[in-house]
VOTORVEX-912312 format. One record per residue (C-alpha): residue in three letters; x, y, z. Coordinates in Angstrom, 2 decimals. Layout:
<vextor res="ALA" xx="X" yy="Y" zz="Z"/>
...
END
This chain:
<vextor res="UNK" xx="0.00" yy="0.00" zz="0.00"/>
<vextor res="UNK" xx="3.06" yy="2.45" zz="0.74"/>
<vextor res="UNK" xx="3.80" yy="1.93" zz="-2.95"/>
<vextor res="UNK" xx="0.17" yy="3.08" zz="-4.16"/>
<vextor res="UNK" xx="0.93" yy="6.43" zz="-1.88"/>
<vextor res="UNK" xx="4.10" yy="6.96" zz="-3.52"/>
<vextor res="UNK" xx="2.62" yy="6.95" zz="-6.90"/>
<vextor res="UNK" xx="-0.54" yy="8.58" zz="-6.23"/>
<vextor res="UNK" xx="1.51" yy="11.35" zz="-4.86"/>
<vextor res="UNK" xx="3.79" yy="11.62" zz="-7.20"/>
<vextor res="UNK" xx="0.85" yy="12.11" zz="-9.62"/>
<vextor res="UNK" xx="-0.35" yy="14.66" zz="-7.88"/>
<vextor res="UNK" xx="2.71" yy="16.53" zz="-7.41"/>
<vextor res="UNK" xx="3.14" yy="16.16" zz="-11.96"/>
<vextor res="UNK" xx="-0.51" yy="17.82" zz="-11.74"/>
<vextor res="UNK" xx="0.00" yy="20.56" zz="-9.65"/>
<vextor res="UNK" xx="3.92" yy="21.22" zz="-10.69"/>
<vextor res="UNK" xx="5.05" yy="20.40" zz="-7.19"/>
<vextor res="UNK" xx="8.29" yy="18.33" zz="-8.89"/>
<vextor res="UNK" xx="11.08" yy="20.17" zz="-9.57"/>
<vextor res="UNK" xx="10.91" yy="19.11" zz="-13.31"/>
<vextor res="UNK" xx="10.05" yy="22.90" zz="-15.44"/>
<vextor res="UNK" xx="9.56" yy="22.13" zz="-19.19"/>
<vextor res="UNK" xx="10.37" yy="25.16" zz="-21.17"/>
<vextor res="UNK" xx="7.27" yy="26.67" zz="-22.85"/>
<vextor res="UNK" xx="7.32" yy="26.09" zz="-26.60"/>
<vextor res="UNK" xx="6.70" yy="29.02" zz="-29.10"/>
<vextor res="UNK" xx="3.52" yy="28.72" zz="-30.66"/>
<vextor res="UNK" xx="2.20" yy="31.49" zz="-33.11"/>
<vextor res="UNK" xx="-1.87" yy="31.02" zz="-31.91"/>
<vextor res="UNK" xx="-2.27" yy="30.42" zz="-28.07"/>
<vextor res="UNK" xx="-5.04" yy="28.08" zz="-29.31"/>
<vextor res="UNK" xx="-1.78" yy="25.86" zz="-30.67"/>
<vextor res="UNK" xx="-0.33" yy="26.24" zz="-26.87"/>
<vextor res="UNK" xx="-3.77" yy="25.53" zz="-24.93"/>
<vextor res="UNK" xx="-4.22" yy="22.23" zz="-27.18"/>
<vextor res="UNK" xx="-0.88" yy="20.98" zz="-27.01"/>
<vextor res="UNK" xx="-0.91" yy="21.69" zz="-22.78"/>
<vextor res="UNK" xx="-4.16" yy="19.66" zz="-22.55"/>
<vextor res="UNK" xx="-3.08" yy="16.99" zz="-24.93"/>
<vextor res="UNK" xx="0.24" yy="16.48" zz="-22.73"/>
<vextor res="UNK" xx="-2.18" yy="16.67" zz="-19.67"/>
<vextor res="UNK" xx="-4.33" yy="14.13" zz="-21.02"/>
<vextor res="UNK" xx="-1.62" yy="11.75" zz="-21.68"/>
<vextor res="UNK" xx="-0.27" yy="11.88" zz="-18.31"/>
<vextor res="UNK" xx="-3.43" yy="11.19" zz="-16.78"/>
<vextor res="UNK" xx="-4.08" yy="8.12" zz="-19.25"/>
<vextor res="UNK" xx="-0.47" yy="7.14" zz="-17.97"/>
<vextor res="UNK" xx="-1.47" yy="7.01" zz="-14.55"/>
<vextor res="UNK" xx="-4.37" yy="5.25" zz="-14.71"/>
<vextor res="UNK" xx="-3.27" yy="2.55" zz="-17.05"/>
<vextor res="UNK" xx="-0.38" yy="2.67" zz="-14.18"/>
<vextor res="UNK" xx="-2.84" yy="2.26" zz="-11.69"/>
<vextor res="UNK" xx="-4.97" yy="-0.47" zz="-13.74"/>
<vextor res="UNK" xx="-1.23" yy="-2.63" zz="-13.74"/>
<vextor res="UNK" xx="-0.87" yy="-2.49" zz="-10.63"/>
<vextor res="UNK" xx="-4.34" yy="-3.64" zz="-9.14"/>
<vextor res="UNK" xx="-4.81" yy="-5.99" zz="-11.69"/>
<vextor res="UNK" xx="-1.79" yy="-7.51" zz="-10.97"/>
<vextor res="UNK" xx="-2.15" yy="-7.39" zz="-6.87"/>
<vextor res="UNK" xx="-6.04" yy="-9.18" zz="-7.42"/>
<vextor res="UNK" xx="-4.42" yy="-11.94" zz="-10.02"/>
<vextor res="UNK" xx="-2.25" yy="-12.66" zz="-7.60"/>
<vextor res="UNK" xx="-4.57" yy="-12.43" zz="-4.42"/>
<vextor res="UNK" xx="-6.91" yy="-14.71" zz="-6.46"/>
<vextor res="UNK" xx="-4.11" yy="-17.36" zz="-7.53"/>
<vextor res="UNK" xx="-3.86" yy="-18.47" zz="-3.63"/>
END
């Protein structure tokens, strides 16, 4: 369970920019461009997480149901 913590944590932290990771802003001529390609890379960092999240449980209940 520590392990789940960690991670959901450290998901949190990439969501609210609490890591000390800063990715320099790319130029974009519309601000349309910039909003789109922000959500997109939001997007895909939640779908990371979750299919994370869906590895990890459905590995812990295959397990817990193999005994």
């Amino acid at each position: 369970m520590g392990k789940a913590i960690l991670n959901f944590l450290s998901g949190m932290g990439s969501v609210v920019t609490l890591d000390t990771h800063i990715a320099r802003p790319r130029n974009f001529d519309n601000p349309l461009e910039a909003d789109r390609d922000a959500l997109r890379k939001d997007f895909e960092s939640v779908g990371r997480d979750i299919r994370s999240a869906m590895d990890f449980y459905g590995k812990k209940k295959k397990s817990a149901s193999e005994k």
